[in-house]
C-alpha positions in Angstrom: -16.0 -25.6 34.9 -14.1 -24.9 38.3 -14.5 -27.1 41.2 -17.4 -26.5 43.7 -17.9 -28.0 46.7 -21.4 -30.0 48.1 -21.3 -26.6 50.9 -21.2 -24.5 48.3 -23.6 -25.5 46.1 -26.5 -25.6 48.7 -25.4 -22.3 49.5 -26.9 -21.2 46.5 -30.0 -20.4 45.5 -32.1 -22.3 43.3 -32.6 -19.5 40.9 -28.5 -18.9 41.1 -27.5 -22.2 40.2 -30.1 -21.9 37.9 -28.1 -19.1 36.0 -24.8 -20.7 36.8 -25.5 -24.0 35.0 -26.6 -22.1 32.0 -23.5 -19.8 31.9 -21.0 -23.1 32.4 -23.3 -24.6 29.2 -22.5 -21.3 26.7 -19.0 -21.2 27.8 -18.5 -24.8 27.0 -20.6 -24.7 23.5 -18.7 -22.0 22.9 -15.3 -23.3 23.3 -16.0 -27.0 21.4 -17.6 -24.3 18.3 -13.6 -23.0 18.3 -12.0 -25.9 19.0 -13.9 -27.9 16.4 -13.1 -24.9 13.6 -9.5 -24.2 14.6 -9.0 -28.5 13.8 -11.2 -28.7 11.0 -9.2 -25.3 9.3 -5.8 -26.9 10.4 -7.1 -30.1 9.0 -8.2 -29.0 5.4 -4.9 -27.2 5.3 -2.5 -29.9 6.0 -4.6 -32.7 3.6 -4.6 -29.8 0.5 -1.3 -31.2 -1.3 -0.8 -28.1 -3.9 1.2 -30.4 -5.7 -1.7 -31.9 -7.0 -3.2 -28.8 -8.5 -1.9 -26.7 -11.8 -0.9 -23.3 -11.3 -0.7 -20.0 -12.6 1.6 -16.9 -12.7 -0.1 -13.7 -12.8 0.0 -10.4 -11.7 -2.4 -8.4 -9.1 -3.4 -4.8 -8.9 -3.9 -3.9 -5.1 -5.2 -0.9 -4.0 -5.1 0.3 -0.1 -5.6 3.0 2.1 -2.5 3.0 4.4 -2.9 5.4 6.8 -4.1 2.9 9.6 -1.2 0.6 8.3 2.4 0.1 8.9 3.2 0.4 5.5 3.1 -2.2 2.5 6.2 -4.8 3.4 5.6 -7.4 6.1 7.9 -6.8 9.3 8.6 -8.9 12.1 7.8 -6.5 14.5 4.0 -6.2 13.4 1.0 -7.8 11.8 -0.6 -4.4 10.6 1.1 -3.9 6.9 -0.4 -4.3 3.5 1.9 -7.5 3.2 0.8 -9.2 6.3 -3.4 -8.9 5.5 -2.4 -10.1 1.3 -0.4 -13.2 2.5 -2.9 -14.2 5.0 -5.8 -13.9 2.3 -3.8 -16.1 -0.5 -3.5 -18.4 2.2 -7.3 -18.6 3.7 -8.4 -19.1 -0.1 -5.7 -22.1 -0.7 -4.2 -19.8 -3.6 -0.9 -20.3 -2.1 0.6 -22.9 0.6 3.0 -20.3 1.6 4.7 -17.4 0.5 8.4 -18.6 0.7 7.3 -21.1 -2.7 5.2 -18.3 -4.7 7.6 -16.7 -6.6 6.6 -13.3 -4.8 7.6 -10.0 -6.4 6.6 -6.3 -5.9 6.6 -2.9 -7.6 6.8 -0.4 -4.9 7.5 -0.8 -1.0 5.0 2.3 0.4 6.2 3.6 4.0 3.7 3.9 6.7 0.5 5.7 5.9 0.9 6.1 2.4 -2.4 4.9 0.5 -1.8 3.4 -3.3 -4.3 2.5 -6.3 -1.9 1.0 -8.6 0.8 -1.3 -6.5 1.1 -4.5 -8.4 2.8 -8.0 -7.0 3.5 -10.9 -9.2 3.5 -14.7 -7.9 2.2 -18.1 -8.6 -1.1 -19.4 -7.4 -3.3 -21.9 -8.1 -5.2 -22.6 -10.7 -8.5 -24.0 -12.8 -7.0 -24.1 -15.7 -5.0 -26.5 -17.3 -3.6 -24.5 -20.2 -3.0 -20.8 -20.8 -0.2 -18.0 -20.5 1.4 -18.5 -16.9 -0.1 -22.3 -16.1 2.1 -25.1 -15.3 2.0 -28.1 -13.2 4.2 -28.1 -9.8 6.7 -29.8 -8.9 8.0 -28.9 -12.2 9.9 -25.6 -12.5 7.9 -23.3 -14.8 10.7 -22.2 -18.1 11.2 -18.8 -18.8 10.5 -19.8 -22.0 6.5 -20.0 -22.7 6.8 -22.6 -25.7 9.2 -24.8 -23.4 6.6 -24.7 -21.0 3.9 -26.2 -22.9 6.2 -28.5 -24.3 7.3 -29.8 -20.8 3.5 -29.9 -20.3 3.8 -32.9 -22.8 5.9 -35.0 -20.4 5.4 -37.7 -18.6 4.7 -36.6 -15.5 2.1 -34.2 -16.4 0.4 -37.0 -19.1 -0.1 -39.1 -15.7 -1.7 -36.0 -14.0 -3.6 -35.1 -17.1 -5.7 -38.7 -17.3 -6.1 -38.7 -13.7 -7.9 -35.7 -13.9 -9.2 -35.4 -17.3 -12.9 -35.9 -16.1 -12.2 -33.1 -13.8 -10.7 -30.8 -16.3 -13.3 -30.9 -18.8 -15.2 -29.4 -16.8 -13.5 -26.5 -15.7 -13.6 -23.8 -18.6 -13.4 -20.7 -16.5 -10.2 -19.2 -13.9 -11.2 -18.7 -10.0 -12.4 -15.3 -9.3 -9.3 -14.8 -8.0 -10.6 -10.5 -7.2 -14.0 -11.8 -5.4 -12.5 -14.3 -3.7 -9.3 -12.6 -2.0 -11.9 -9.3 -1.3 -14.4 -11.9 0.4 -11.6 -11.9 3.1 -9.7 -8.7 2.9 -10.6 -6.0 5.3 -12.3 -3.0 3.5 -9.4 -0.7 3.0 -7.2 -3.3 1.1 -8.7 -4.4 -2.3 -7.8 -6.5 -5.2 -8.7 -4.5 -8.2 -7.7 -6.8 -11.3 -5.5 -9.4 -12.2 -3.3 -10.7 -15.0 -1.5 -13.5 -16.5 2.1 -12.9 -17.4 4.8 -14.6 -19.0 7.7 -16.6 -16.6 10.3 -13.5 -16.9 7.8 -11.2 -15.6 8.9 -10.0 -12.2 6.8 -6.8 -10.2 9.7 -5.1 -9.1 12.0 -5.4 -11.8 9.7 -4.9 -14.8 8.8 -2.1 -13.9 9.3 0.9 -16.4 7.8 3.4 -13.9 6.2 4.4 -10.8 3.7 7.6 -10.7 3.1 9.1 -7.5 0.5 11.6 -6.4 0.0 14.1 -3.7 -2.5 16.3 -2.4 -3.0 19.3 -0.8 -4.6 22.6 0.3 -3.0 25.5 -2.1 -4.1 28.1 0.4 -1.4 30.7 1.2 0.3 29.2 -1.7 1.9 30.8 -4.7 1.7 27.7 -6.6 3.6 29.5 -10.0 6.5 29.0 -7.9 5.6 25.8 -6.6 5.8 25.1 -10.3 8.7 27.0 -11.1 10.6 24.8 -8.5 9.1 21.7 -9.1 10.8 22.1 -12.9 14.0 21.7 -11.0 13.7 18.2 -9.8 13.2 17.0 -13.4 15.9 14.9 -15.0 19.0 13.1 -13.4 20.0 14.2 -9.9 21.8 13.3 -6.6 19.0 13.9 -4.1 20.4 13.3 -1.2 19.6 16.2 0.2 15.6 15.2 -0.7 15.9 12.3 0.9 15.8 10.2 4.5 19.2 9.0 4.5 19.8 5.1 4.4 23.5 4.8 3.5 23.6 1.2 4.7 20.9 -0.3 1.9 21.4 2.8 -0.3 24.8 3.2 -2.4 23.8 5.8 -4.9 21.5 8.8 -4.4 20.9 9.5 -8.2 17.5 9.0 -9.3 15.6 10.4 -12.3 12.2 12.0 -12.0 10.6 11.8 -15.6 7.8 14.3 -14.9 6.6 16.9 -12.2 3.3 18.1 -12.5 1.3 20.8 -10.0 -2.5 21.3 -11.2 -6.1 21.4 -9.6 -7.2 17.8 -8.6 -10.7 18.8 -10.5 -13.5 21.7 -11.0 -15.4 20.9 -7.9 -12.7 20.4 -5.5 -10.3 22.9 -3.6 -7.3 21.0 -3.3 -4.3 20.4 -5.8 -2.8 17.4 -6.7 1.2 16.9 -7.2 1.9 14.1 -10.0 5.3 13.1 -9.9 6.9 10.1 -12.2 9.9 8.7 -12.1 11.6 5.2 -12.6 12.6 4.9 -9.0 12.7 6.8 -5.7 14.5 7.4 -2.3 12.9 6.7 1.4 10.8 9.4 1.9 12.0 11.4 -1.6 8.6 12.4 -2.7 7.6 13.9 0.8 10.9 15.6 1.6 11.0 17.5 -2.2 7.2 18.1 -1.5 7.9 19.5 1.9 10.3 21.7 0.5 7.6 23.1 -2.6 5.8 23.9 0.2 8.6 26.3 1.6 9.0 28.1 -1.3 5.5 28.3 -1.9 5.1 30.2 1.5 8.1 32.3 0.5 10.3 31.4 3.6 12.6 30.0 1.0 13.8 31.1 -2.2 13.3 29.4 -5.9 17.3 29.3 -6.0 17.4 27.1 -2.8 16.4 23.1 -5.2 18.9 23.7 -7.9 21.3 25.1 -5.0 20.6 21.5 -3.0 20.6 19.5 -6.4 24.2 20.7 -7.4 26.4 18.9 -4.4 29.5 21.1 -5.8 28.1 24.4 -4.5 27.8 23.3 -0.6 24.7 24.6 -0.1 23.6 23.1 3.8 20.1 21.5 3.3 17.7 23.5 5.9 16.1 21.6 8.3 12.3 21.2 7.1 10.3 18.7 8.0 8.7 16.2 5.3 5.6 16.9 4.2 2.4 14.6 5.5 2.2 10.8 4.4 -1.6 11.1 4.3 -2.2 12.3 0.9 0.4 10.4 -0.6 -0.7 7.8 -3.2 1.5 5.4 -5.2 -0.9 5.9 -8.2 -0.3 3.5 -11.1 3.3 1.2 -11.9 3.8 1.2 -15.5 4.5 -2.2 -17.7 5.2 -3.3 -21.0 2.0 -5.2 -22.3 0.3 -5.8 -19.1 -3.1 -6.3 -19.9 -5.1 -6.0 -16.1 -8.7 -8.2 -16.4 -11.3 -6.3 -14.6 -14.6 -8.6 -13.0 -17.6 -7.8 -14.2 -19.2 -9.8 -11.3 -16.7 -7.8 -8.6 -17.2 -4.6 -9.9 -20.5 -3.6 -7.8 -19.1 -5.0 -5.0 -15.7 -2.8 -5.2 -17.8 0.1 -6.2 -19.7 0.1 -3.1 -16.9 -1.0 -0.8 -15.0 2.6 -2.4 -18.5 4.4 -2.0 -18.7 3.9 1.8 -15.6 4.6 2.8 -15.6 8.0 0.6 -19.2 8.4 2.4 -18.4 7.9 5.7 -15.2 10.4 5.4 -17.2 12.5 3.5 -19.4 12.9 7.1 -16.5 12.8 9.1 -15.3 15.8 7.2 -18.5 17.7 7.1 -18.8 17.6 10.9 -15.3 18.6 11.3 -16.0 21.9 9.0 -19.3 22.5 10.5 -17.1 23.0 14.5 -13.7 24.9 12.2 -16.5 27.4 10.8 -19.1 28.1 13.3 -16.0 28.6 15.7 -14.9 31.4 13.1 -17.8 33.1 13.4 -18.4 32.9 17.2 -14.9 33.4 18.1 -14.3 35.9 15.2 -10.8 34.6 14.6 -9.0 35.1 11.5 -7.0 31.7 10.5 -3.6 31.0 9.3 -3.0 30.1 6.0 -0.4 28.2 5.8 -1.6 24.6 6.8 0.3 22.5 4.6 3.5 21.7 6.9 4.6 21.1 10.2 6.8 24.0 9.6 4.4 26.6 9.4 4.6 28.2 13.2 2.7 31.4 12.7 6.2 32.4 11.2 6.3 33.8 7.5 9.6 35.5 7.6 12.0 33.6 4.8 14.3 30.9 6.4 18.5 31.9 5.8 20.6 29.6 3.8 24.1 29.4 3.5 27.0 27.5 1.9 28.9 27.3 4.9 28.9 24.1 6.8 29.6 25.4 10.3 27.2 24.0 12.5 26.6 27.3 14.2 25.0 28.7 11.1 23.3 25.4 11.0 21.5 26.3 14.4 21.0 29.4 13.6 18.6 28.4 10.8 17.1 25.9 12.9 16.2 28.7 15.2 15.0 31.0 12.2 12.3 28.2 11.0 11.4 27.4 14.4 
């Protein structure tokens, strides 16, 4: 409350100090409400010792829609990744004490704006168990050996902690709801799907067999046969570095192998396409750069030749200068693994169900308002529109962009000038 004088006061009226009192009341209450959360939060935090809990390993399957994000991995520079919103909610629901001790792993590392339904991290939380695949009892180290686990779970140590909490144990038969309770604090476009337990040498990232990506877009003024014909190209072991954002200081080989490239409709009821590509690994931005060249070719301002051309290194080929396709419709779909068995809540699926429902509802508005203003300015305006809407490179420009295998960086801006 600030400082008022005995002339100032009586300067007032009764009905103003009135109001003033009141206001200097609810600014106070308010204040005390905080204060009195913020220490009883910091408070519960400190007295938790996890050491006095079992814990578990197991894997989670995240799905998020990135586009309002800064991509999945945590940066110092920003609070708004994936990363950042997960490690906050293992904290808040004392799954974890921090992240530094959790034995955190994951699959894929998604770049800004890309969305994904099957990222999966690995880490240790804890538990309500005291047995099962994955539990053990901290401070021990868990073995990477499941039988020498449970046998260390004989020792002496854990004996002690067993009969202090034996009471206690009994009566827990069932595992936290570890989906319900990380969705009761994760905002709406970040979800916990499932969850597993895994053995000690599973890791995220490097148990991995491989990632499947998808992407989606509008096939008008596409000639999606060549689109596929191309696509057929990228199959197999390559150097893509000319299908890539270069990254030569954390990247040391550009060879990656794409298992499968498939182009088909996304489904009988909708207009768009979908792109599935699957592969054991991939480049920064790989997906959207050989998408943004399909996209080319399927405009016919660059010939089929032009990916095995960039694919062979030996020929010389200079990589035009397209832009990479969109990160919107870019999904990391699924992360394949060797016996991963995901547990789906029954008791969380409604709630996920409905969570997915209102977002597709709300964008399903969104959308319908937009097309509504796109076609009833068609008819007014009686304007014919462009079909090629897939890339930044379309400029009202469908003559075919030059190539050549000479490096001079004339010819270089001449193409620039040609696609522009």
């Amino acid at each position: 409350m600030e400082q008022l004088t005995r002339t100032k006061l009586e300067s007032y009226t009764k009905d103003e100090l009135i109001d003033y009192i009141l206001s200097e009341q609810k600014k106070n209450s308010t204040t005390n409400t905080s204060t009195k959360k913020e220490k009883k939060n910091k408070r519960n935090q400190n007295e938790m010792n996890f050491d006095k809990f079992y814990k578990r390993y197991i894997a989670l399957k995240v799905a998020y829609i990135g586009w309002d994000y800064h991509g999945f991995a945590a940066q110092s520079s920003t609070e708004e990744t994936i990363e950042a919103y997960l490690f906050k909610a293992l904290q808040k629901t004392c799954l974890i004490s921090d992240i530094k001790s959790a034995n955190y792993s994951k699959s894929g590392r998604t770049d800004k704006g890309v969305s994904a339904f099957g990222q999966v991290i690995s880490l240790y939380v804890r538990s309500n168990l005291s047995e099962g695949a994955g539990t053990f009892i901290p401070p021990i180290s868990p073995s990477t050996d499941t039988t020498k686990n449970n046998n260390n779970n004989s020792s002496t140590n854990n004996n002690n902690m067993k009969n202090n909490q034996q009471k206690q144990l009994q009566k827990k038969k069932e595992e936290f709801p570890f989906v319900k309770m990380l969705n009761g604090v994760l905002p709406p476009f970040i979800r916990v799907l499932a969850w597993a337990p895994i053995e000690f040498h599973f890791s995220a990232r490097f148990s991995t067999l491989y990632r499947t990506y998808k992407y989606y877009f509008n096939p008008e003024g596409m000639d999606i046969n060549l689109m596929k014909q191309a696509s057929k190209y990228y199959v197999g072991e390559h150097d893509f570095s000319n299908f890539c954002k270069m990254d030569p200081e954390n990247v040391k080989s550009f060879v990656r192998v794409v298992l499968s490239f498939e182009i088909e409709p996304q489904g009988v009821d909708s207009p768009l396409m979908v792109a599935t590509i699957r592969g054991y690994a991939f480049l920064w931005h790989q997906i959207r750069c050989l998408m943004g060249m399909l996209f080319l070719i399927g405009q016919k301002k660059l010939p089929l030749s032009i990916v095995p051309d960039l694919l062979d290194l030996s020929k010389g080929v200079a990589k035009p200068p397209y832009e990479m396709a969109s990160e919107v419709p870019l999904v990391l779909f699924d992360c394949g693994y060797e016996d991963l068995q995901f547990e789906y809540d029954i008791t969380a699926q409604q709630k996920l169900h409905n969570n997915f429902f209102q977002i597709w509802n709300d964008l399903l508005i969104k959308s319908s308002v937009v097309n509504l203003m796109k076609l009833e300015y068609q008819k007014l305006s009686n304007y014919t529109p462009s079909s090629n809407i897939n890339s930044d490179n379309n400029k009202n420009n469908s003559s075919p962009i030059p190539t050549t295998n000479d490096d001079n960086p004339r010819n270089l801006k001449k193409i620039k000038t040609d696609i522009n």
